[in-house]
TIKEDO-363767 format. One record per residue (C-alpha): residue number from 1; residue in one letter; chain; x, y, z. Coordinates in nm, 4 decimals. Example, Ala and Ser with C-alpha at 12.3 -4.5 7.8 and 13.67 -1.06 7.14 Angstrom:
<nodes>
+-----+------+-----+----------+----------+----------+
! seq ! type ! mol !        u !        v !        w !
+-----+------+-----+----------+----------+----------+
!   1 !    A !   A !   1.2300 !  -0.4500 !   0.7800 !
!   2 !    S !   A !   1.3670 !  -0.1060 !   0.7140 !
+-----+------+-----+----------+----------+----------+
</nodes>
This chain:
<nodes>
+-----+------+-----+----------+----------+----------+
! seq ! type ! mol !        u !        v !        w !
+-----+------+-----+----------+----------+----------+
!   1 !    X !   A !   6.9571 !  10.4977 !   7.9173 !
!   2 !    X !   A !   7.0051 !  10.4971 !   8.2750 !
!   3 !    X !   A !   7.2478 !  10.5783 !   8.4974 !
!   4 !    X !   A !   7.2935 !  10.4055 !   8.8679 !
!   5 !    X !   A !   7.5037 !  10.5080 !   9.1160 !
!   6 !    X !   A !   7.4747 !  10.4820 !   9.5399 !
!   7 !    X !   A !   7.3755 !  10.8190 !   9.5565 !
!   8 !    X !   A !   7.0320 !  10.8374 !   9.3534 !
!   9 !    X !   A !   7.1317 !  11.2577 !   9.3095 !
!  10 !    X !   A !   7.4170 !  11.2278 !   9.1910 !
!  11 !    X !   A !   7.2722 !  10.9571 !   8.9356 !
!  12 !    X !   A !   6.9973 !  11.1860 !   8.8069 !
!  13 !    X !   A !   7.2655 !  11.4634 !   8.7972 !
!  14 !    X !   A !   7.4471 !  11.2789 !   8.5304 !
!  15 !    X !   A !   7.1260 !  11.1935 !   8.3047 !
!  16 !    X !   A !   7.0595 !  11.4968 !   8.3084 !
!  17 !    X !   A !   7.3827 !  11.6336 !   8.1299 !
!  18 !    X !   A !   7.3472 !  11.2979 !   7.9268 !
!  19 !    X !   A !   6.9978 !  11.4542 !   7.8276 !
!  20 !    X !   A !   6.6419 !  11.3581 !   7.7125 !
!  21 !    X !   A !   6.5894 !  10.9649 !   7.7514 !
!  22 !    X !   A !   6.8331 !  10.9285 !   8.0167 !
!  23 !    X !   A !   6.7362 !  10.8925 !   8.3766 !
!  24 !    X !   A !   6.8779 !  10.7964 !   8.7199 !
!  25 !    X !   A !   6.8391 !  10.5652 !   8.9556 !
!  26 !    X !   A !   6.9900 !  10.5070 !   9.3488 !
!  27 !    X !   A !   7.1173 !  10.1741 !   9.3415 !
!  28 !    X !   A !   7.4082 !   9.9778 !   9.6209 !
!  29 !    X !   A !   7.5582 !   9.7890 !   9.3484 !
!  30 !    X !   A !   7.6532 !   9.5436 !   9.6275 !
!  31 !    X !   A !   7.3371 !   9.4390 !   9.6826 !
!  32 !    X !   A !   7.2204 !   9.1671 !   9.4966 !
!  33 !    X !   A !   6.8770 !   9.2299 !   9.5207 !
!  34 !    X !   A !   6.8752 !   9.5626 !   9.4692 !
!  35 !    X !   A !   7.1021 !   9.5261 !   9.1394 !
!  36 !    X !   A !   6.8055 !   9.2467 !   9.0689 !
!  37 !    X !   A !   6.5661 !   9.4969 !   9.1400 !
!  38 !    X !   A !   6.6547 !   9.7455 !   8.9299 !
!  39 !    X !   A !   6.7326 !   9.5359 !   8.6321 !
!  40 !    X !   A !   6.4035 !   9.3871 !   8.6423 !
!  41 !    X !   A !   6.2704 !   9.7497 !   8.6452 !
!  42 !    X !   A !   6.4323 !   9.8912 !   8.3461 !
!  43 !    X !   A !   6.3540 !   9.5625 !   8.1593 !
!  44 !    X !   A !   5.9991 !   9.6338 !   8.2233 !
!  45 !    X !   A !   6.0143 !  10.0346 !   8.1778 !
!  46 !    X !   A !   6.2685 !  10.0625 !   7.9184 !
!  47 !    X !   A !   6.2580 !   9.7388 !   7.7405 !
!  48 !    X !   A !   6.5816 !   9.5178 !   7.6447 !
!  49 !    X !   A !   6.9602 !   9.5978 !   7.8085 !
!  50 !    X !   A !   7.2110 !   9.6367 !   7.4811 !
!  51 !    X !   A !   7.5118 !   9.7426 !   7.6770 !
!  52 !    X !   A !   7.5068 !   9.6795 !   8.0757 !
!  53 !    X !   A !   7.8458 !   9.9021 !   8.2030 !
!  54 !    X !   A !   7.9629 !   9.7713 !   8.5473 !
!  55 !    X !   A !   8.1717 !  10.0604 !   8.6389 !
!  56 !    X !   A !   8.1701 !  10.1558 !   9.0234 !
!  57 !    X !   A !   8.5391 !  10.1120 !   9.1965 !
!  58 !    X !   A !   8.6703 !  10.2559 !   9.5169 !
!  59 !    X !   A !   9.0370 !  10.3459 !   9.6250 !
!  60 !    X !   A !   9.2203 !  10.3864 !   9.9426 !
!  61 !    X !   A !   9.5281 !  10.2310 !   9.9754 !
!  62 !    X !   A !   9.6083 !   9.9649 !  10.1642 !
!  63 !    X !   A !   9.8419 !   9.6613 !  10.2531 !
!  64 !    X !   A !   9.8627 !   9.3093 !  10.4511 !
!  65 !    X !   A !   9.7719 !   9.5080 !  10.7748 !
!  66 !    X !   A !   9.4272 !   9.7015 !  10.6063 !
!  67 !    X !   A !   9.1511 !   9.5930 !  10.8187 !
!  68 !    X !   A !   8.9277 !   9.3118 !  10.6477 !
!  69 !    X !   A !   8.6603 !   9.5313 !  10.6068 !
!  70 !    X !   A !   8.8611 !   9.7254 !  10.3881 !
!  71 !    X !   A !   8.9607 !   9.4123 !  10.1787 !
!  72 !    X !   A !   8.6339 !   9.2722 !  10.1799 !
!  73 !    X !   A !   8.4323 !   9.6308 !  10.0497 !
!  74 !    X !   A !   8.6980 !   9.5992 !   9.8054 !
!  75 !    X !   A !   8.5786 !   9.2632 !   9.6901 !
!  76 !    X !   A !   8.2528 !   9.3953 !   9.6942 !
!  77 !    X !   A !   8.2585 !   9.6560 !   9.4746 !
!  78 !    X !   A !   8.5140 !   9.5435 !   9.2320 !
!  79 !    X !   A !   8.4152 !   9.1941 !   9.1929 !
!  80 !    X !   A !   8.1024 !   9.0854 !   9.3584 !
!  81 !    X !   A !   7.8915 !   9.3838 !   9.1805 !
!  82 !    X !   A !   8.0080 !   9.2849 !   8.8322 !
!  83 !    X !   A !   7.8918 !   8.9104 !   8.9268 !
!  84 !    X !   A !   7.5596 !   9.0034 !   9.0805 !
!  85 !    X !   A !   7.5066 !   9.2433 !   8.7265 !
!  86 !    X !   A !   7.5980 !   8.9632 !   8.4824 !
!  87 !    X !   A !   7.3517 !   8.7352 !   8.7267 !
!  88 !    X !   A !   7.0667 !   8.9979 !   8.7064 !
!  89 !    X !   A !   7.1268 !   9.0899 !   8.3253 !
!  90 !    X !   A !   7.3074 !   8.7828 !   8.1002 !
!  91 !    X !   A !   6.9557 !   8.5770 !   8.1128 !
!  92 !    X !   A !   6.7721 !   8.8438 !   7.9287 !
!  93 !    X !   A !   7.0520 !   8.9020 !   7.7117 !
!  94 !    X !   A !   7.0630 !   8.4843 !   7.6436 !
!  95 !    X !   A !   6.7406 !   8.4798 !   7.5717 !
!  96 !    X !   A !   6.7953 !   8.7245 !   7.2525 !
!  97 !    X !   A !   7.1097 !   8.6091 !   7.1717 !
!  98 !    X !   A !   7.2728 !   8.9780 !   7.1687 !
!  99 !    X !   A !   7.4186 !   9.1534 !   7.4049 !
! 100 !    X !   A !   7.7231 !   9.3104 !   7.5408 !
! 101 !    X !   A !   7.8776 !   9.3743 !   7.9007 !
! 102 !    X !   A !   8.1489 !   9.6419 !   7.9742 !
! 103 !    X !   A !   8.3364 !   9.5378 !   8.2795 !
! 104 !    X !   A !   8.5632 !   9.8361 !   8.4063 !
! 105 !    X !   A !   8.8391 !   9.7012 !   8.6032 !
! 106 !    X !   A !   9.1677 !   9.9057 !   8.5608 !
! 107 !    X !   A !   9.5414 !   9.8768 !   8.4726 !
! 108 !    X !   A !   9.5925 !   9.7996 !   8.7966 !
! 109 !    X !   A !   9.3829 !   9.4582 !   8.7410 !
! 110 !    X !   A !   9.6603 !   9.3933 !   8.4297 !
! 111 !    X !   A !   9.9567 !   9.5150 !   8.6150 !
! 112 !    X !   A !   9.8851 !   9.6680 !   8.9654 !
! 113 !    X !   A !   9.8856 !   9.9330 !   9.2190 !
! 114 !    X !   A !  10.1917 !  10.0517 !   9.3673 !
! 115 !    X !   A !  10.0949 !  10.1334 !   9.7749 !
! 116 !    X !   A !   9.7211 !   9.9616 !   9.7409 !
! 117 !    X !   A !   9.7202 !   9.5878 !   9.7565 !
! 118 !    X !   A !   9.3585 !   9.5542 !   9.7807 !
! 119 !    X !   A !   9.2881 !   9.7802 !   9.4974 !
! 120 !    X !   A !   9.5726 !   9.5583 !   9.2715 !
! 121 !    X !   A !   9.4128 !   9.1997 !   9.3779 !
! 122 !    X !   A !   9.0152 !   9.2980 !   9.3430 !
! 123 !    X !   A !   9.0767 !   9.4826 !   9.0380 !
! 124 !    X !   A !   9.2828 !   9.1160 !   8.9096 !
! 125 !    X !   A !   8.9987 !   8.9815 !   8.9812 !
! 126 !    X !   A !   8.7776 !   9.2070 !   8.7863 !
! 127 !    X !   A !   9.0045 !   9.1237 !   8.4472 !
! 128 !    X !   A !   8.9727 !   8.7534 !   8.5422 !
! 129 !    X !   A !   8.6172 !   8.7674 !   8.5158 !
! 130 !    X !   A !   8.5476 !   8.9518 !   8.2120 !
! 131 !    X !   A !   8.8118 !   8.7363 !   8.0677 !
! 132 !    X !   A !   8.6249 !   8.4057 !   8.1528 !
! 133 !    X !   A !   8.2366 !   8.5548 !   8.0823 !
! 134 !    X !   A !   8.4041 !   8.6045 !   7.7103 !
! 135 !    X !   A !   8.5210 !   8.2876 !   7.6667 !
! 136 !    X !   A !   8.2351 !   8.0784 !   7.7979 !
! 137 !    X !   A !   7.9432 !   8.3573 !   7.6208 !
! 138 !    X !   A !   8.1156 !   8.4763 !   7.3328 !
! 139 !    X !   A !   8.0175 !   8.2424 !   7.1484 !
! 140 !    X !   A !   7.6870 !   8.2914 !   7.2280 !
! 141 !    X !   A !   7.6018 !   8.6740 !   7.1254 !
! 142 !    X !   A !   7.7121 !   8.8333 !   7.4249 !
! 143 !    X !   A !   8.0285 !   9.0802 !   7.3848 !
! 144 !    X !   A !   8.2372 !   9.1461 !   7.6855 !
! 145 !    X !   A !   8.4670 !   9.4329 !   7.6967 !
! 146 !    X !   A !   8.6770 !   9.5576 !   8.0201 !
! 147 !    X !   A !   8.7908 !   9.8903 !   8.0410 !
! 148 !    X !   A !   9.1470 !   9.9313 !   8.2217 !
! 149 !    X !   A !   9.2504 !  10.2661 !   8.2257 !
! 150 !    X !   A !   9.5397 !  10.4220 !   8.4631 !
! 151 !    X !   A !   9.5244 !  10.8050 !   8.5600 !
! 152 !    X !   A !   9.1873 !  10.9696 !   8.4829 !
! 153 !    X !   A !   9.0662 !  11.2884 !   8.6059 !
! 154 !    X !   A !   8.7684 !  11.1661 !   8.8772 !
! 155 !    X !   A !   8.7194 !  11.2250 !   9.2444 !
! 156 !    X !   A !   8.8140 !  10.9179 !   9.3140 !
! 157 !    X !   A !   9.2223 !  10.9829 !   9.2101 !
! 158 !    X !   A !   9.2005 !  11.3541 !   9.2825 !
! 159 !    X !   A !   9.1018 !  11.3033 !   9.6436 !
! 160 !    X !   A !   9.3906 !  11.0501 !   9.6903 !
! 161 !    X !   A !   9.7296 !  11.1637 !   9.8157 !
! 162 !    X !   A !  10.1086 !  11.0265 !   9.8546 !
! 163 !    X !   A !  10.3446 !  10.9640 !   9.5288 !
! 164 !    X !   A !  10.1620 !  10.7057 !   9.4100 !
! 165 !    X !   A !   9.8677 !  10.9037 !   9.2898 !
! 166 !    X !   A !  10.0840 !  11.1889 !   9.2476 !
! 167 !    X !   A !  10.2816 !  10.9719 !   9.0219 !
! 168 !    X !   A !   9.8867 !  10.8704 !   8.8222 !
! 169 !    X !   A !   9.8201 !  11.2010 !   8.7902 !
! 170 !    X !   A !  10.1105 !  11.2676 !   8.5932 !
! 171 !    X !   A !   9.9460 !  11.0439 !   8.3326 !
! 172 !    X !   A !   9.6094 !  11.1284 !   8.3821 !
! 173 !    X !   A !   9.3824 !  11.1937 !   8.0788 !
! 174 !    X !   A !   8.9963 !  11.3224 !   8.0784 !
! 175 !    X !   A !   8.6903 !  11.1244 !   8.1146 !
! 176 !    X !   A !   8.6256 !  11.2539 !   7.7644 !
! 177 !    X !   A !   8.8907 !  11.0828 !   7.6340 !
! 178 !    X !   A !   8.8583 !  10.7560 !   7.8065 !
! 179 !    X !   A !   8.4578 !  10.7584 !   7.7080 !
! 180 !    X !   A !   8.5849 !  10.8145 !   7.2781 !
! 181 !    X !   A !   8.8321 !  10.4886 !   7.3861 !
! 182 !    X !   A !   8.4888 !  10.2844 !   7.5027 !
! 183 !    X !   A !   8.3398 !  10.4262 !   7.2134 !
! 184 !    X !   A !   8.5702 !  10.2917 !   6.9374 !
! 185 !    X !   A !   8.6935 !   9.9487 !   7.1827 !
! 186 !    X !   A !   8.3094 !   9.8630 !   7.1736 !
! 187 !    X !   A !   8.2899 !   9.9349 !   6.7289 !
! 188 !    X !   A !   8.5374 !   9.7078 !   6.6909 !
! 189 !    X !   A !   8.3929 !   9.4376 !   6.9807 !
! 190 !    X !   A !   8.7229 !   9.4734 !   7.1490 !
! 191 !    X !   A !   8.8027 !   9.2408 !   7.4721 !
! 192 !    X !   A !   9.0546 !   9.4910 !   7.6286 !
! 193 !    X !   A !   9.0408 !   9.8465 !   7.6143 !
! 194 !    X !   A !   9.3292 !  10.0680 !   7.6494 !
! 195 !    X !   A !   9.2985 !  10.4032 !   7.7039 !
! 196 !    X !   A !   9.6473 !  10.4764 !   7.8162 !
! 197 !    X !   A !   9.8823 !  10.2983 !   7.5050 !
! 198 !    X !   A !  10.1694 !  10.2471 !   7.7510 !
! 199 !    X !   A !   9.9698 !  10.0176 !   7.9414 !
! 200 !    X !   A !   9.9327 !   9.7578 !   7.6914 !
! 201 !    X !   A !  10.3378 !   9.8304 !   7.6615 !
! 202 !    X !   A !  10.3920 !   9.7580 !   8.0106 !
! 203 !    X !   A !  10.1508 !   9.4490 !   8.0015 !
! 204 !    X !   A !  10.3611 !   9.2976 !   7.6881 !
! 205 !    X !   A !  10.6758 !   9.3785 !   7.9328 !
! 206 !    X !   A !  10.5126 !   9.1863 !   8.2469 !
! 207 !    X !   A !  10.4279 !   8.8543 !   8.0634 !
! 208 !    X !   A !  10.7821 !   8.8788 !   7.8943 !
! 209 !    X !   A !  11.0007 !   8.9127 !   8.1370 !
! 210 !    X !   A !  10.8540 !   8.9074 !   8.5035 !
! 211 !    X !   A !  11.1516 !   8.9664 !   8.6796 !
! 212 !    X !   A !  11.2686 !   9.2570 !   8.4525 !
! 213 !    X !   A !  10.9272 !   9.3956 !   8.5351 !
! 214 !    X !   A !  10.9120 !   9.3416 !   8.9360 !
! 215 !    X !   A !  11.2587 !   9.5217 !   8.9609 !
! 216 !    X !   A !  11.1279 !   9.8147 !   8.7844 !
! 217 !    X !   A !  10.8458 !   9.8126 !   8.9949 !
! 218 !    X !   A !  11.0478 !   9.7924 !   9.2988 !
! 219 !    X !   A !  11.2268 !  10.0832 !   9.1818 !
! 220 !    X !   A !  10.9250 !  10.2678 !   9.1594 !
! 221 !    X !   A !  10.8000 !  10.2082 !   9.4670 !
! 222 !    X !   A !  11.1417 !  10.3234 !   9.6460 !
! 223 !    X !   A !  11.1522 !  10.6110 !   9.4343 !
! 224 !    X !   A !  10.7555 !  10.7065 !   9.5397 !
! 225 !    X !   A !  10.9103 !  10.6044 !   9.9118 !
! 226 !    X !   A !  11.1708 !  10.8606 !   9.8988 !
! 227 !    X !   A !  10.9600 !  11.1030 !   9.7214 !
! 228 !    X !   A !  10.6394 !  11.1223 !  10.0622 !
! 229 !    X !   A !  10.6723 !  11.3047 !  10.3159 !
! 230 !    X !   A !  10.7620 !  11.1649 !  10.6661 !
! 231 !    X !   A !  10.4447 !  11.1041 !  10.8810 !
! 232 !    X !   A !  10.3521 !  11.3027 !  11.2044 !
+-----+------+-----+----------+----------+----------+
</nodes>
């Protein structure tokens, strides 16, 4: 196994509480030709890729007046990573005719992100492409799961602030938990996995009955409004 993340540290951190036959690797997953690079590296050292897990997101906030560089990173590391991994790893994977690709996206990418329009669109994006690499390769050997969970206890939602994560950390559950969701989602070659029930609730609630669904949502939002604290 091995475990990539931008800071090569942090990534041998990890395999090492995975333990023995794990190891990590520094890798800018939005960098094509370092994602290339490293693919090619553990296809040489560690033979063939079972289960590539694209998995890095960011978070921020945002809206229509976020700078583009904000909106385009976003694009980066939601979307154009897991295309330059699938690039990198679904030829080898072809080639045997087995394989399977975890896309993590987010319930945001199935319903969306109150106060962080970037994160909401990118993260659609995400879903849109695991949903179309599992129809054109499924029938072809290769599994595709993507992983949209809501709250989860990481740095990434404990270092944001405002109502809106306030309001995801009222549902947050622990990485453990989402990791026995992958676990069971990928025995039973799932397409979406849920790790937070409601969400496939809410999803059922969207398709339904959109306009049901956008005034509850606009109710949220005024409600997470009211709730912040004035600025300055």
């Amino acid at each position: 196994m091995v475990v990539c993340d931008l800071d090569a540290e942090a990534a041998a951190g990890a395999a090492r509480a995975i333990g023995p036959g794990a190891r990590g690797a520094g890798c800018d997953v939005t960098d094509e030709a370092a994602v290339r690079s490293l693919v090619e590296e553990v296809l040489a050292t560690d033979g063939p890729i079972d289960l590539f897990c694209a998995n890095a997101g960011i978070a921020g906030g945002g809206d229509i007046e976020t700078p583009d560089a904000v909106w385009q990173r976003m694009w980066d590391v939601h979307l154009m990573a897991h295309l330059y991994s699938v690039r990198a790893v679904l030829p080898s994977m072809l080639a045997r005719g087995r394989g399977h690709l975890l896309h993590t996206a987010s319930a945001a990418g199935l319903l969306m992100a109150p106060g962080d329009a970037p994160y909401s669109v990118t993260k659609h994006a995400a879903v849109a492409f695991a949903e179309w690499l599992s129809v054109t390769y499924g029938d072809r050997g290769i599994g595709v799961s993507c992983l949209c969970p809501q709250g989860v206890r990481t740095d990434l939602l404990m270092d944001l602030e405002g109502a809106a994560a306030d309001w995801l950390r009222s549902e947050m559950i622990e990485a453990d938990a989402v990791a026995d969701a992958v676990i069971d989602g990928l025995r039973s070659d799932r397409f979406l996995i849920l790790p937070h029930p409601g969400v496939a609730e809410y999803t059922v609630r969207r398709a339904t009955d959109p306009e049901r669904w956008l005034r509850s949502m606009r109710r949220l939002v005024a409600a997470m409004r009211a709730s912040d604290p004035p600025e300055g």
